[in-house]
DOROSE-52801 format. One record per residue (C-alpha): residue in three letters; x, y, z. Coordinates in steps of 0.05 Angstrom, whole numbers, padded with zeros to 5 digits, always signed. Each point is the difference from the previous one (the first is absolute). Layout:
ALAXYZ;...
This chain:
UNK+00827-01281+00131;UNK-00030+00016-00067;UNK-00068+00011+00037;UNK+00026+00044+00046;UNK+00037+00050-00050;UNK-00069-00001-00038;UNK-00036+00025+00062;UNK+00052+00053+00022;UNK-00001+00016-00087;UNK-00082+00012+00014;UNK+00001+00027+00069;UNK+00056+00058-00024;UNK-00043+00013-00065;UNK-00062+00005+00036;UNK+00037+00047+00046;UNK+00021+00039-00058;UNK-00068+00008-00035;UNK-00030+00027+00069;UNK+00049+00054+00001;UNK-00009+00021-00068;UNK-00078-00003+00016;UNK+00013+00035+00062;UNK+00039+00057-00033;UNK-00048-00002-00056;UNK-00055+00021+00055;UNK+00039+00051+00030;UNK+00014+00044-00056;UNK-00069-00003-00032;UNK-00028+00019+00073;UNK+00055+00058-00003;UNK-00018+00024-00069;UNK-00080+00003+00021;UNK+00031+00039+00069;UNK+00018+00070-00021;UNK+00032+00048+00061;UNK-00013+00085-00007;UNK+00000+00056+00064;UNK-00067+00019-00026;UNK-00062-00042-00036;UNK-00043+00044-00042;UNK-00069-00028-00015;UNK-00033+00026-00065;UNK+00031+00046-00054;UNK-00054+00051+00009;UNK+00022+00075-00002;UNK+00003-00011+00073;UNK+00043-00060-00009;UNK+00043+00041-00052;UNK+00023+00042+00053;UNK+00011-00038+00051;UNK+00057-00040-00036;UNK+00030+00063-00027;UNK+00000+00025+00072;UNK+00035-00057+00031;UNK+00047-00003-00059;UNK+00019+00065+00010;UNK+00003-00017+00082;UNK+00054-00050-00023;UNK-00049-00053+00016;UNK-00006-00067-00043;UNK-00077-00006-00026;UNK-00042-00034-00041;UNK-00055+00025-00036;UNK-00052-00053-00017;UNK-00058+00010-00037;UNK-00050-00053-00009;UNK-00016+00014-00077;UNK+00034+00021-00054;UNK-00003+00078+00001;UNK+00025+00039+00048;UNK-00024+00067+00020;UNK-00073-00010+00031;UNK-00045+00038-00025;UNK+00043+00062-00021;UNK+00015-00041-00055;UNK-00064-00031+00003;UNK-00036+00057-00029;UNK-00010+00047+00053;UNK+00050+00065-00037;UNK-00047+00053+00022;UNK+00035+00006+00074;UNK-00050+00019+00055;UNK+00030+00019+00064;UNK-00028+00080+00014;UNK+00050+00045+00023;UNK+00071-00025-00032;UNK+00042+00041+00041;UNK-00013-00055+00051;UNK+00042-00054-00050;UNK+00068-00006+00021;UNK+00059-00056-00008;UNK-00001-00046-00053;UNK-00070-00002-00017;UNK+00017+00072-00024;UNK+00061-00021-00032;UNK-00039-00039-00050;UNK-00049+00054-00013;UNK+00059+00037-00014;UNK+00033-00059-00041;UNK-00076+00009-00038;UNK+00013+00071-00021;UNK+00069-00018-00024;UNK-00019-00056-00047;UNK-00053+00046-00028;UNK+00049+00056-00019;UNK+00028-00048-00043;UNK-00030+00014-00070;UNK+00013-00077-00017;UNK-00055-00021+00045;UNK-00051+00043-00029;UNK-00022-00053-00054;UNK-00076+00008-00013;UNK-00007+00080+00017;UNK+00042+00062+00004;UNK+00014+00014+00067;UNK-00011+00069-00004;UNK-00072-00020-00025;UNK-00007-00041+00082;UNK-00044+00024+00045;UNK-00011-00035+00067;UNK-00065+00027+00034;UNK+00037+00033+00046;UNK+00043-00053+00043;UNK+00067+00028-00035;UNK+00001+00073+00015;UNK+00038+00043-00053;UNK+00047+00041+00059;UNK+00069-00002-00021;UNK+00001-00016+00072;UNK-00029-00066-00007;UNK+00048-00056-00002;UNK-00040-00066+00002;UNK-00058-00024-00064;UNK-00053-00039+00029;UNK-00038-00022-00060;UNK+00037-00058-00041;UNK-00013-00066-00041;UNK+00010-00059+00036;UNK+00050-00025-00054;UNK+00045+00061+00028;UNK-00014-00013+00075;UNK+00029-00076-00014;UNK+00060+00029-00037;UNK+00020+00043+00057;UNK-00013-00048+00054;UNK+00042-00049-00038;UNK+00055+00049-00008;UNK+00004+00019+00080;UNK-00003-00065+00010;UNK+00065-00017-00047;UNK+00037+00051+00037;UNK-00008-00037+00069;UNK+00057-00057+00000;UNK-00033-00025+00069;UNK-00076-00022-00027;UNK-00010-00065-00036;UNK-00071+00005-00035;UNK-00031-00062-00008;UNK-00064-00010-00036;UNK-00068-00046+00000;UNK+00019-00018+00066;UNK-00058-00017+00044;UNK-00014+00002+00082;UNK-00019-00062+00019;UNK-00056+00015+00050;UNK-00015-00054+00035;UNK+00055-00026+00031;UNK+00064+00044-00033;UNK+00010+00045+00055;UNK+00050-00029+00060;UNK+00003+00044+00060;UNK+00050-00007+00059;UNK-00010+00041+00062;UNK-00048+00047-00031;UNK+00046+00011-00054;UNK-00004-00022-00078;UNK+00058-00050-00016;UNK-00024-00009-00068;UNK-00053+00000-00054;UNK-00005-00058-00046;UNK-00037+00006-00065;UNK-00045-00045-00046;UNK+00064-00025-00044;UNK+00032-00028+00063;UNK+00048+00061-00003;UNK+00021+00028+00074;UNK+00014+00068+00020;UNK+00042+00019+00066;UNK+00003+00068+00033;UNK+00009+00038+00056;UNK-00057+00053-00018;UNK-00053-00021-00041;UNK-00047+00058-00042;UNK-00072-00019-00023;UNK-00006+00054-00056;UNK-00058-00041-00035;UNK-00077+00031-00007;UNK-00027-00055+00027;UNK+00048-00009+00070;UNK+00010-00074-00010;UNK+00066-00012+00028;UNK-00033+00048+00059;UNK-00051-00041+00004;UNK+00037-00072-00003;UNK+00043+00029+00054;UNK-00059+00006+00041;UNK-00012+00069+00003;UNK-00067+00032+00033;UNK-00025+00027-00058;UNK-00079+00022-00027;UNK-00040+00006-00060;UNK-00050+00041-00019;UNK-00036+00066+00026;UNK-00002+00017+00081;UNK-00056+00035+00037;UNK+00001+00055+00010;UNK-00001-00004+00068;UNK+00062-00042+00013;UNK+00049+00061-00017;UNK-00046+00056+00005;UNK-00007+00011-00058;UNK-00054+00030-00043;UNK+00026-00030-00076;UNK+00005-00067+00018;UNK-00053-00061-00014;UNK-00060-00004-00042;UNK-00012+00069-00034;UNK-00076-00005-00038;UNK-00029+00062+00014;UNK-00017+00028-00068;UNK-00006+00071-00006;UNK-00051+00034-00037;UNK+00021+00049-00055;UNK-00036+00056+00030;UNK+00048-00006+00069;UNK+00065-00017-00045;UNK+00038+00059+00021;UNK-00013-00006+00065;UNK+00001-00070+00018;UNK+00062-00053-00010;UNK+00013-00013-00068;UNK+00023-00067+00021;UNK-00058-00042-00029;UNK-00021+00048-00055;UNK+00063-00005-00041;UNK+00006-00071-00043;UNK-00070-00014+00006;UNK-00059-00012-00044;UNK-00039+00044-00032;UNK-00074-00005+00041;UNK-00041-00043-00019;UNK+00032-00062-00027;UNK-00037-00061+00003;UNK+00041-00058+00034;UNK-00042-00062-00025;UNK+00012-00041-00058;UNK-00076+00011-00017;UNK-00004+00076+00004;UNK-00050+00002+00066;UNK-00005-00061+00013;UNK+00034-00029+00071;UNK-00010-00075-00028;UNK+00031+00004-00053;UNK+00067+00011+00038;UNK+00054+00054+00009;UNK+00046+00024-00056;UNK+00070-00039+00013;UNK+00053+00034+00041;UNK-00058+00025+00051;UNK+00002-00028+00066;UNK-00070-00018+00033;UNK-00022+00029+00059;UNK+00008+00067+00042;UNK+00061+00037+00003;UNK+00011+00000+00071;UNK+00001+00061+00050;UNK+00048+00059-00012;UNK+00064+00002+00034;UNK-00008-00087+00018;UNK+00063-00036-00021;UNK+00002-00065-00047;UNK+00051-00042-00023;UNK-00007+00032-00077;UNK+00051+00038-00038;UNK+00009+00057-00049;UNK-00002-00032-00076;UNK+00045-00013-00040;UNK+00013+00014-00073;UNK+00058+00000-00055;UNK+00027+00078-00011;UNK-00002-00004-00076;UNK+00059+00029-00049;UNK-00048+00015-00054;UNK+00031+00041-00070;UNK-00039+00029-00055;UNK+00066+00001-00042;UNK-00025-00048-00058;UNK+00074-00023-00017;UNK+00012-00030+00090;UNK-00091-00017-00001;UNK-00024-00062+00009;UNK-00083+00002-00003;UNK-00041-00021+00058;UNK-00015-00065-00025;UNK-00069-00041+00016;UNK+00016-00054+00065;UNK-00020-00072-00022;UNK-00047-00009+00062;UNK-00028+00071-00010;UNK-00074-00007+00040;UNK-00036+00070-00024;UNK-00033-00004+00063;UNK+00059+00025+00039;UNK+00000+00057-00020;UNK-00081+00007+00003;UNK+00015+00057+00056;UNK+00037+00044-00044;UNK-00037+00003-00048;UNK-00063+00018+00042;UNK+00045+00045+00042;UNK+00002+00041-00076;UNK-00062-00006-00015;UNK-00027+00024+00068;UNK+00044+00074-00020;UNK-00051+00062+00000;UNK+00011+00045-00063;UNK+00068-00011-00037;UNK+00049-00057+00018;UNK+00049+00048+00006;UNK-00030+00026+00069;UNK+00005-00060+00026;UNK+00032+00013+00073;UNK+00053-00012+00037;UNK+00072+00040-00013;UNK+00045-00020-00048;UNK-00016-00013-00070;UNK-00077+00014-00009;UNK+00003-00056-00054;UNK+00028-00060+00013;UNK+00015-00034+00064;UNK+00076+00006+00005;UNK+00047+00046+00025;UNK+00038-00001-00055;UNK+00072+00029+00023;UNK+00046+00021-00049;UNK+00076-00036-00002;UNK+00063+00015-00047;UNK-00008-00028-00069;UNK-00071+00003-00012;UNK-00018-00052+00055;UNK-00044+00007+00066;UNK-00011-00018+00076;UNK-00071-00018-00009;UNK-00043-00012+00057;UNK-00069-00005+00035;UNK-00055+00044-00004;UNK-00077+00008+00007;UNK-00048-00059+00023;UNK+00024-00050-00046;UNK+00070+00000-00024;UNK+00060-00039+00007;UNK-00004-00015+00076;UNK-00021-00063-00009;UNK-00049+00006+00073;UNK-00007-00052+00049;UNK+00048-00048-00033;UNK+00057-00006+00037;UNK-00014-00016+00069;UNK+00026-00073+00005;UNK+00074+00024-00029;UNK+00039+00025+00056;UNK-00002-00074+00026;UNK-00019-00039-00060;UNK+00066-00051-00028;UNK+00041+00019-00054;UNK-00050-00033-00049;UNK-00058+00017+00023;UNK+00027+00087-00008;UNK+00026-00010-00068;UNK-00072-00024-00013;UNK-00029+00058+00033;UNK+00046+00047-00041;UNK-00014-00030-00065;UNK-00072+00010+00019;UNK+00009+00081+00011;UNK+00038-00010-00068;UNK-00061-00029-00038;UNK-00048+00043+00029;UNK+00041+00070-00024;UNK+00017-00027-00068;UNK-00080-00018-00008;UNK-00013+00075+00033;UNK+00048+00027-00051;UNK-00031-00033-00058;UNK-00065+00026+00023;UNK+00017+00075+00005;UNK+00032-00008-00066;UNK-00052-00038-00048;UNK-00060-00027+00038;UNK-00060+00033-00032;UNK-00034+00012+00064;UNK+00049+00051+00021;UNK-00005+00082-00031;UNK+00033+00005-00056;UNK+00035+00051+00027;UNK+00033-00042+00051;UNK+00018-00051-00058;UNK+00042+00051-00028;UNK+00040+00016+00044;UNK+00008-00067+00027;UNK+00012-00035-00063;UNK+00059+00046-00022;UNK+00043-00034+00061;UNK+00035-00067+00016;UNK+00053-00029+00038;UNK+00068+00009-00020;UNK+00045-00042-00039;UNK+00064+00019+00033;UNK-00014+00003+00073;UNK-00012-00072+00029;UNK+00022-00073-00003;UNK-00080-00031-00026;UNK-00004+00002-00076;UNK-00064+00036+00020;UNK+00018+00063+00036;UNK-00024-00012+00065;UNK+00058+00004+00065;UNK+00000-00058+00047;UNK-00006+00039+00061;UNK-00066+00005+00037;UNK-00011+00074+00034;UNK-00003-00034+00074;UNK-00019+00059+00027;UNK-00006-00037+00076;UNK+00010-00065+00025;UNK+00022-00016+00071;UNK+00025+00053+00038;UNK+00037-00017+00062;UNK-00020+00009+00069;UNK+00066+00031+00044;UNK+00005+00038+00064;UNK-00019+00061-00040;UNK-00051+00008-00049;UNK-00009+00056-00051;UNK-00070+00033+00007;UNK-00042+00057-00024;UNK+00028+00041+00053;UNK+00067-00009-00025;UNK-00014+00026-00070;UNK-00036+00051+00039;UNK+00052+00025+00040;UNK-00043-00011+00064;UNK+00057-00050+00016;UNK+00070+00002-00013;UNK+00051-00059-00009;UNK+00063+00028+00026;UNK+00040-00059-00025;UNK-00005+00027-00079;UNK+00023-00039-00060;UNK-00035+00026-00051;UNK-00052+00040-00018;UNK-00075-00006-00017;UNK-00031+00058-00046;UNK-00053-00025-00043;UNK-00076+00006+00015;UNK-00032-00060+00041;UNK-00031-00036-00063;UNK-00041-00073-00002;UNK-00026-00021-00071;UNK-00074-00040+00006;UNK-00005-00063+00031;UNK-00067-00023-00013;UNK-00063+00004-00042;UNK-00070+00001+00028;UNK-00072+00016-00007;UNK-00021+00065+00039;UNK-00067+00014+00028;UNK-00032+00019-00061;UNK+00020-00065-00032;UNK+00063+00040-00046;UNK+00065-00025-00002;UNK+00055+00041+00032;UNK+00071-00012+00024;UNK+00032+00002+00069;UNK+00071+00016+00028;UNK+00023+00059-00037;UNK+00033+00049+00042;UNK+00037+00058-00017;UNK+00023+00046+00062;UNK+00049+00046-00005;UNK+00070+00005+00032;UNK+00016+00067+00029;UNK+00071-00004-00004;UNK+00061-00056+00005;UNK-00002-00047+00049;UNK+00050-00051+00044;UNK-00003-00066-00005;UNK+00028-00042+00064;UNK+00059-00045-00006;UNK-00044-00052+00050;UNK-00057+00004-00060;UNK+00059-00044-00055;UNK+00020-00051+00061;UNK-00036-00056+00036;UNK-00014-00006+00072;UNK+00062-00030+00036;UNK-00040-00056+00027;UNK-00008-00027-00071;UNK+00062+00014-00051;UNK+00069+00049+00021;UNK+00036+00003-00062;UNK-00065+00009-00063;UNK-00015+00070-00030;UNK-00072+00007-00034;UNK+00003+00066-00029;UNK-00065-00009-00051;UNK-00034-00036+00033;UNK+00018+00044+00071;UNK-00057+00001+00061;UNK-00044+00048-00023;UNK-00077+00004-00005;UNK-00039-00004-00063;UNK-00010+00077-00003;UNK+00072+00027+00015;UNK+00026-00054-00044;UNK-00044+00026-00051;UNK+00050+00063+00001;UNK+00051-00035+00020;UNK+00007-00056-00060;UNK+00034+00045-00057;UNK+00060-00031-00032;UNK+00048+00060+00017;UNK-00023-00013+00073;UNK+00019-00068-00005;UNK+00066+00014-00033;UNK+00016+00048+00051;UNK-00020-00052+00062;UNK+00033-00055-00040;UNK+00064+00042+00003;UNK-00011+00011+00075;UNK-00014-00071+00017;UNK+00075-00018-00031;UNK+00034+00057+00045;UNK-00038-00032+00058;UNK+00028-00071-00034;UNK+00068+00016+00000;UNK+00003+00038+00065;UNK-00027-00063+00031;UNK+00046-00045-00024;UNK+00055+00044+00021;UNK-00009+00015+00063;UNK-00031-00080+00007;UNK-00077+00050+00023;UNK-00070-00036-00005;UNK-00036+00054-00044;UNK-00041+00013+00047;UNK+00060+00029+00048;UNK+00036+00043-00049;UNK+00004+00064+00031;UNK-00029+00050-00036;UNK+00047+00049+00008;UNK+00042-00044-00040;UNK-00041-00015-00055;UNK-00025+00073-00016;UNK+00076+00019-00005;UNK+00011-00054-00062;UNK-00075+00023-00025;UNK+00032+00070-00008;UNK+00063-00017-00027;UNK-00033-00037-00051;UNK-00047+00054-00014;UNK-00072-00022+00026;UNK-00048+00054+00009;UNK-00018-00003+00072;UNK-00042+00059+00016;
């Protein structure tokens, strides 16, 4: 008897233990299983919008972002807004400009200038009949995003929150269940938004996607592929300025052993020819950090010396000045005739600084492994376009082998105190100025942002020029070193962009948006990649969202009659 009570004693507690284990299980699976109407993949300015979109749609989102800032690169640096004719802004992406120009009229925000002492180069207009600023600090693009963002009670922001690539994407049907991320931590949805610059959840999802330059030949284009042709200056106003702009000064020697082949090329130079005109490759436009430099000596931190500094990195531009004719001054190529920055000006004594002449801050040919490289393996290319600007800065500000002149200028600047999370200045976020970029039933070319053809399914619209940085560095005929990609083509006038261009084939995924990364070649996303574009097709993409879920559409079925009437109601510019 006494054995028996002790086995039904063990077999009840045994019981017991494997329901609390059970239940246990269950509710840490639930907490790591998270349930919304509408998955947003990167806090981008894209991603921004999206959420507030689908809020405001009465949708339940969440916004995650994969580091620990949100806003992309409008916070990232990049306050000196590109993006042509601004008439063509619409929606929210012109409600922040507009949420810009009201945090500016507040004289507490002026701290380091007088604001009637601000002036923008031009991107502002003074018309009492403008209504939007487009130049800002990224400290006051991340206060306003955050503050739209608080007034959304259906987004839940979550931070440092990483796709995991490999095997975090579970499809059903051709549609995305859910997305799980490094942590363990699973998302649900019934639309799912990849707002990143680098279209990973597009691409786990398996996505036809492409990276890198088409022929020209593919499209019919005429902008597309390898572009080396270097114009002499006697035919520069009448050929393409494409190659002459951001180049070299002629006659820079590319070999560490001024001519001498065997002694090796100069680092950053890639061996060989450059390959036909007009020929694709897999290569993309660089990459580089948009600097928030200040001369305010009070918010200045100096350009300080990197511990790995290797002088002969910057072997080029220092050639590149010595090879001037006459006074340093003339050196070509628009912009400042000094130094080789566009140095935009920002409120409060800070600027947008970016790329200019043959050797600046594009950091050329560096980048072409990071659309598909891990997480690791980009952070290491990032930090690598971070050394090699803070040893460029250094240079132009106190090596001896650049003019004096230069030194000057340079050396009176810094990054700022008050702008960014690194005790040393510099932002986090990498300009990604092209990754992937999808492959959908309809692709964006030339001849869209041409006008030659017409998406009549509109969701935004395309106004700036059809621009490509460099991608590579070579040795030309004579044996000089030049630089190859640059384009800059002009854009008539505003341009659609097709719905089909921000959704996937139907064969592959029926319920993912890619509105950054949208089906577009390397050309007409050259025009196309402005962050007020992507706000505006971020916004679009949500309408589409929430319509879907709705009406229980695939996006690729939503009538577009019933689209374009919420794109009008909630103010898109559509033609």
């Amino acid at each position: 008897m006494n054995k028996l009570k002790t086995f039904n004693y063990i077999k009840r507690t045994l019981f017991i233990a494997l329901v609390l284990i059970t239940t246990a299980t269950h509710s840490a699976f639930s907490q790591n299983i998270q349930s919304y109407d509408i998955v947003v993949y990167g806090a981008t300015s894209t991603g921004i919008s999206s959420a507030i979109q689908s809020s405001r749609m009465g949708k339940k989102v969440v916004l995650i972002e994969p580091t620990n800032r949100i806003g992309g690169l409008t916070t990232g640096g990049l306050g000196q807004t590109d993006i042509g004719n601004k008439q063509a802004i619409g929606g929210l992406s012109r409600e922040f400009y507009q949420q810009v120009k009201a945090y500016y009229q507040k004289p507490e925000n002026w701290i380091w200038q007088k604001r009637e002492t601000y002036k923008d180069g031009g991107q502002t207009t003074s018309s009492a009949n403008e209504d939007a600023m487009w130049t800002f600090e990224p400290s006051a693009a991340l206060k306003i995003f955050k503050e739209m963002l608080s007034k959304e009670s259906n987004i839940t922001l979550v931070y440092n929150q990483r796709l995991n690539r490999k095997s975090g994407v579970k499809k059903t049907s051709g549609k995305i269940t859910s997305i799980q991320m490094e942590s363990g931590q699973v998302y649900q949805g019934k639309m799912f938004i990849d707002a990143t610059y680098e279209g990973d959840l597009m691409a786990a999802a398996g996505v036809s996607y492409t990276v890198g330059r088409e022929s020209n030949d593919q499209y019919g284009e005429t902008l597309n592929g390898i572009q080396a042709n270097k114009v002499s200056l006697t035919l520069r106003k009448t050929i393409s300025m494409n190659t002459y702009n951001h180049n070299f000064i002629e006659g820079v020697d590319p070999y560490i052993k001024k001519g001498d082949p065997s002694s090796g090329l100069l680092p950053f130079i890639t061996p060989g020819k450059p390959g036909i005109d007009g020929t694709g490759d897999n290569k993309i436009q660089t990459y580089c950090f948009r600097m928030t430099l200040t001369n305010h000596p009070d918010n200045r931190i100096p350009f300080a010396k990197p511990a790995d500094y290797k002088e002969l990195d910057y072997e080029l531009l220092f050639r590149n000045y010595e090879a001037a004719k006459g006074p340093v001054e003339k050196m070509y190529d628009y912009g400042d005739p000094l130094v080789p920055w566009i140095n935009s000006d920002m409120p409060n004594r800070k600027t947008d600084t970016n790329n200019q002449k043959g050797f600046s801050t594009d950091f050329i040919g560096q980048n072409y492994a990071y659309p598909e490289a891990s997480y690791e393996e980009r952070e290491k290319i990032a930090e690598r376009h971070r050394k090699y600007q803070q040893g460029l800065m250094w240079s132009l500000a106190y090596h001896p082998r650049i003019p004096e002149k230069v030194r000057e200028v340079v050396s009176k600047w810094g990054t700022c105190k008050d702008e960014y999370e690194r005790g040393d200045g510099w932002q986090g976020q990498l300009y990604v100025r092209e990754a992937r970029r999808m492959i959908s039933d309809y692709v964006m070319t030339q001849k869209n942002c041409e006008r030659l053809l017409v998406a009549e399914d509109v969701v935004g619209m395309g106004a700036y020029g059809m621009d490509s940085h460099n991608i590579k560095r070579y040795v030309d005929v004579n044996g000089y070193v030049k630089n190859e990609g640059n384009v800059e083509a002009h854009v008539a006038s505003p341009y659609p962009i097709s719905y089909k261009s921000i959704v996937p084939k139907k064969s592959e995924v029926n319920n993912l948006f890619v509105p950054a990364c949208l089906s577009a070649t390397h050309i007409a996303f050259g025009s196309i990649r402005m962050e007020p574009v992507f706000m505006v097709l971020g916004q679009s993409a949500a309408i589409a969202a929430s319509i879907a879920i709705d009406k229980n559409y695939n996006v690729q079925d939503i009538p577009y009659q019933e689209l374009q009437k919420d794109l009008v109601k909630y103010k898109q510019v559509l033609q």
